[in-house]
N, C-alpha and C positions, 0 to 999 in steps of 0.2 A: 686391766680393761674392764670396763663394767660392763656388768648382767644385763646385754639388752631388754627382758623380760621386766626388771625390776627397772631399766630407762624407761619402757612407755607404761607402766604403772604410775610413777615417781610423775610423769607428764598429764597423764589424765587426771593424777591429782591437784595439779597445780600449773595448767595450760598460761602457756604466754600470750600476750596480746592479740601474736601477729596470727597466733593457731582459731584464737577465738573471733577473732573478725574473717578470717577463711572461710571457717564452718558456719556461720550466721549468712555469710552470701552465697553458701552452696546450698544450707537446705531452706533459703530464699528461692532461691534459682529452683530448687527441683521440687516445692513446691506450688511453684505457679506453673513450671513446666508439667508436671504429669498430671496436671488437669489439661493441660491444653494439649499435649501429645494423646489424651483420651478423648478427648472432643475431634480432634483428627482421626483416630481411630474408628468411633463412631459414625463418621463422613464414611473414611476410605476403605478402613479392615476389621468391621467390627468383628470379624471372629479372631482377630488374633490376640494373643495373649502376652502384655508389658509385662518384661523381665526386667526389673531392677538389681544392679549387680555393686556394690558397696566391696572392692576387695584387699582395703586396709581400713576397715570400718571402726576402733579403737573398742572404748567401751559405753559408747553413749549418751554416756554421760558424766560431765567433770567433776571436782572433787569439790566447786565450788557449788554444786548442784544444777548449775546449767547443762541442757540434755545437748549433745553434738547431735552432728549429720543423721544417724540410723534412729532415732527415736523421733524426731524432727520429722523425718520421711515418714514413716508409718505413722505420726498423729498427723501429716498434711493430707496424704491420701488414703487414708479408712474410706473413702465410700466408692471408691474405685475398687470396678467388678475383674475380673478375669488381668489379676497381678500376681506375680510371684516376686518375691524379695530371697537376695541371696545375699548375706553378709558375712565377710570372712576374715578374721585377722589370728595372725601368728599366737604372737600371744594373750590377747586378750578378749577370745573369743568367748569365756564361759562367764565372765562380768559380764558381756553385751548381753547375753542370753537372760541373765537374770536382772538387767534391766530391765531390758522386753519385757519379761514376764510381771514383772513388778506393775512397770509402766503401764501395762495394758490389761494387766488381772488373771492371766494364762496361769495353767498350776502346768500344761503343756505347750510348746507352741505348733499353731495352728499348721498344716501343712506348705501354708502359702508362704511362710516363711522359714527360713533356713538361714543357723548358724554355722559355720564350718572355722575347723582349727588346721588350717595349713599352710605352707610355702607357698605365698601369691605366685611369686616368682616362675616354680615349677606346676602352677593348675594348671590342666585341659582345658584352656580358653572356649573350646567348640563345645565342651561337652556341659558347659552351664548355662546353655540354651539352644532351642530348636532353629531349626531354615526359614521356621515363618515367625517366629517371637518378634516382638518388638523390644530392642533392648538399650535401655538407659543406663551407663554407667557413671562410675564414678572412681579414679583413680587418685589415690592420694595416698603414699607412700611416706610422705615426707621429705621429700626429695627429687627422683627422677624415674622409680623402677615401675616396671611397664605401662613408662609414659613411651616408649620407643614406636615407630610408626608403622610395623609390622604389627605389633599389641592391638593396637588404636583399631588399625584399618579394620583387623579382626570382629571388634570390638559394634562397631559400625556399620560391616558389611549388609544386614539386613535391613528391608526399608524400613524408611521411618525413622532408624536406630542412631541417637545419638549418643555421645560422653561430654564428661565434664574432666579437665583433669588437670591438675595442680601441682605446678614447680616452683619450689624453694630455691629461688634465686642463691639466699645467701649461702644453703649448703653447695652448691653449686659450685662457687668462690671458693670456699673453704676449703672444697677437700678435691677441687679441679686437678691440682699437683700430684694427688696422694696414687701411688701407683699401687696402692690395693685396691683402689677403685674405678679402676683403667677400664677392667671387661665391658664392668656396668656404665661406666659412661658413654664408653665407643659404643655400644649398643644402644643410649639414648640419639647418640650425637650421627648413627648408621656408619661410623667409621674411622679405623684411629687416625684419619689424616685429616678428619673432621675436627675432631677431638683437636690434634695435637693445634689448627688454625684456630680455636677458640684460647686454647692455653694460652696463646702468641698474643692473641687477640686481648685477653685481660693483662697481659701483662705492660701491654704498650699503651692503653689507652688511658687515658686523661678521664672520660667519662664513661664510670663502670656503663649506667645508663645504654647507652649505644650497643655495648657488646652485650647485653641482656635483650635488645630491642633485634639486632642481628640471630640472635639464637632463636627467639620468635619466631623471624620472620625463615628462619633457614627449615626450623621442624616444618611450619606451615607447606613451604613451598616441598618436602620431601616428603612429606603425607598424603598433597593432593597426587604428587608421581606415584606411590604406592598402589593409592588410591583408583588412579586412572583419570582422574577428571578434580574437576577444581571443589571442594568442599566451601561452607560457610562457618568461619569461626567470628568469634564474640569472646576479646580476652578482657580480664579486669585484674588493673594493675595495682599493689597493692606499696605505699607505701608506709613507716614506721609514724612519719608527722612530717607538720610545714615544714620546720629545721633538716630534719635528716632526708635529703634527697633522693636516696640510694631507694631503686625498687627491689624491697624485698620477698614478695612472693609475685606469684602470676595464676590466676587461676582462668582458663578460657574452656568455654562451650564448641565444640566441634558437632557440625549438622549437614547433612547431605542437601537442606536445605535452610535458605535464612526465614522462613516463615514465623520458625519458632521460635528463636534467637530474637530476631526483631521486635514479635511480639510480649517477650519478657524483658526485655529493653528497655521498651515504652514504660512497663509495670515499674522497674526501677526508681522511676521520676514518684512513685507514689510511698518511697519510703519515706518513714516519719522524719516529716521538718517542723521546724522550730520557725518562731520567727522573734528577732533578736531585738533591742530595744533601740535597735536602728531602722526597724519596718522590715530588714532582710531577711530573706528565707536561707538557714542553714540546711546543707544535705549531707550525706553519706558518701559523695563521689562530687569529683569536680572533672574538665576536660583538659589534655594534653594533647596539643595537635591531634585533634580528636578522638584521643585514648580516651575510657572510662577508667579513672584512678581512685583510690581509695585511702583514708588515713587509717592507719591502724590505728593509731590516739583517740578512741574515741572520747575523750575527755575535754579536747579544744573543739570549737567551732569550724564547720567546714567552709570553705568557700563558698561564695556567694554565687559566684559563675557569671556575673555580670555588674553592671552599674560599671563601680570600681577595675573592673577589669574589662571597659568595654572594650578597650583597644585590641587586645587580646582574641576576643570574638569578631570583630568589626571584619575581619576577612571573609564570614558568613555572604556579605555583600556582593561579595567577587562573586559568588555562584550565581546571582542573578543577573539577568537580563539587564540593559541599560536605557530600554524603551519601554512602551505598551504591549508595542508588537514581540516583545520579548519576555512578557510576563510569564509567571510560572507560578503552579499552586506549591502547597508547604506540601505536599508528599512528592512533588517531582524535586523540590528543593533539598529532601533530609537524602531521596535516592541519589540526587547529583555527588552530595557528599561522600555518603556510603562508599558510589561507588570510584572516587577519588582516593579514599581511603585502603580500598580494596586494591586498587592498583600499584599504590604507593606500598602497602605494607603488609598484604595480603589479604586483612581481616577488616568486619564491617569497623565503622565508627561509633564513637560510646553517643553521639545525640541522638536524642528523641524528636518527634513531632510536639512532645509537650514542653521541650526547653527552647525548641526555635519558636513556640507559639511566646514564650515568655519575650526572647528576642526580639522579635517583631514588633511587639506589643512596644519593647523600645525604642526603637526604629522610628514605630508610627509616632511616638511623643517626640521624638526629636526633628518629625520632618526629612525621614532620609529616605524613605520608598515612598512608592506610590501603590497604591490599591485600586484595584476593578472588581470592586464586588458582580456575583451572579446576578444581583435583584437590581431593579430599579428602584425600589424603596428606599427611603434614607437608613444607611447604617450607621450603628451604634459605634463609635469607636471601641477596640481591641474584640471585635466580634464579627468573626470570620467564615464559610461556609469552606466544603471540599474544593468547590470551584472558586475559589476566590484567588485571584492572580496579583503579585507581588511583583516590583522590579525596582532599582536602584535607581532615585532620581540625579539627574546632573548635579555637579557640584559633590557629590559624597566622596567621602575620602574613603582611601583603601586600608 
């Protein structure tokens, strides 16, 4: 059996694909978020104090010299006041430390941060922050351990407090069978009867896909029970490339409220695109029945998200009105979907207000809505105000 210690060494020396597109959109996500969970603060709690909690944090950095998630975090928010960072991992706790220290010039490190070498598993979840903290986590085991929805809730419970937390699908698969991994799964899953209708579940199904899309949807709905009330998540689904359909990891944002979510959402649309020597804009995510997906390949070209695939989008339509009198602005339009999304499958929808503004802009060249702008003035084509109302003209197809 191999030396777990000398497994995640041997990995941070030489991270695969699918690890290093994970951690590029988690400390994406937690550095736009913890300006903006500060700028909230600022509003609603300025005396309380962001806890950021990392508690399989690796060693910060790969062997290819790319930094992961914990170094990431600390060079995004240095100028955030009243934070404390807690980063903990089994084995590889005293490399992170001496990256820190490397990375940021420390001969000690400062109080505000803290390394710790212990069993995630078995930590004091309460006692690594106060009643009033605001707490940002991040769960990523590798797999499924204290993704469980007792953990979470924990996790959460303070306002403001969100997580981000990340399942490995394909370990998932792999070692579903294995009944030395029975305890930890029936506690991911809240029960072995749970457990044992997912086992059932992959093994009958034709399309992994679905029983993956099901275990989503199944955490979601026994987190918000946990919970007491309905949460807002934001998952992004991660696959290998066009060819290999199978979604290999998941990483989603859990929030008491979609403020945050949403407004890091929008930010997403601003990762670096290309544009190809076909005028198309490449991205880093495309949509599935309105998933946010992702190729771990990052070596091909991403989907385009339109033109070529209008058909695909062309149900955008349906959410609109059929008259004048049925018009609706693009923020009552991206909510309609949301929250269609939300009901279908618990969590928001991966569009923005800046891919439907792209949409439209289609739309209007091809003759298929109509517009009432606010002003009287003559408008510019693909140039729109907040008030500016949209609806499907007659004739457009579904």
């Amino acid at each position: 059996m191999a030396n777990p210690a000398e497994t995640a060494k041997k990995f941070f020396q030489n991270p695969d694909r699918d690890s290093r597109a994970k951690s590029r959109f988690a400390y994406y996500y937690f550095g736009l978020y913890l300006k903006i969970i500060d700028n909230i603060r600022r509003q609603y709690a300025r005396n309380k104090q962001i806890v950021y909690l990392d508690l399989f944090a690796g060693e910060g950095r790969y062997g290819t010299g790319e930094e992961s998630v914990p170094l990431k975090v600390l060079g995004s928010a240095y100028r955030i006041e009243n934070i404390r960072f807690h980063f903990n991992d089994y084995y590889r706790a005293s490399a992170l430390e001496e990256n820190i220290k490397k990375r940021f010039g420390y001969d000690v490190l400062p109080n505000k941060i803290k390394v710790t070498h212990e069993d995630a598993t078995t930590m004091h979840i309460n006692s690594l922050f106060g009643p009033n903290d605001i707490v940002i986590s991040y769960i990523d085991s590798f797999s499924y351990l204290l993704c469980d929805t007792k953990t979470i809730n924990k996790l959460i419970k303070n306002a403001f407090s969100d997580a981000v937390i990340y399942l490995n699908v394909e370990h998932f698969y792999r070692f579903i069978d294995n009944e030395a991994e029975q305890e930890s799964f029936s506690k991911f899953f809240g029960s072995k009867d749970r457990l044992e209708h997912f086992r059932r579940r992959y093994k009958e199904a034709i399309n992994k896909d679905e029983v993956t899309l099901e275990i989503v949807e199944d955490f979601i709905k026994r987190l918000n029970q946990e919970h007491g009330s309905r949460l807002s998540y934001l998952p992004v689904f991660f696959r290998k490339s066009e060819s290999n359909t199978v979604i290999c990891q998941v990483l989603m944002v859990i929030s008491k409220n979609d403020t945050g979510p949403k407004r890091v959402r929008e930010r997403f649309t601003e990762l670096p695109k290309e544009i190809d020597d076909k005028g198309k804009f490449n991205r880093d995510f495309y949509f599935e029945d309105g998933r946010m997906t992702v190729y771990v390949d990052s070596s091909r070209n991403q989907l385009c998200l339109f033109d070529d695939d209008f058909e695909k989008y062309s149900k955008i339509l349906n959410f609109m009105g059929n008259s004048p009198e049925e018009a609706i602005t693009l923020s009552t339009l991206l909510c309609r979907i949301d929250d269609k999304c939300v009901r279908k499958h618990g969590y928001l929808s991966g569009y923005t207000e800046a891919f439907l503004r792209r949409e439209l802009t289609y739309f209007e060249d091809k003759g298929m809505i109509g517009i009432i702008s606010e002003s009287s003035r003559k408008r510019p084509r693909h140039t729109w105000g907040p008030k500016t109302k949209f609806y499907k003209l007659p004739g457009t197809s579904k």
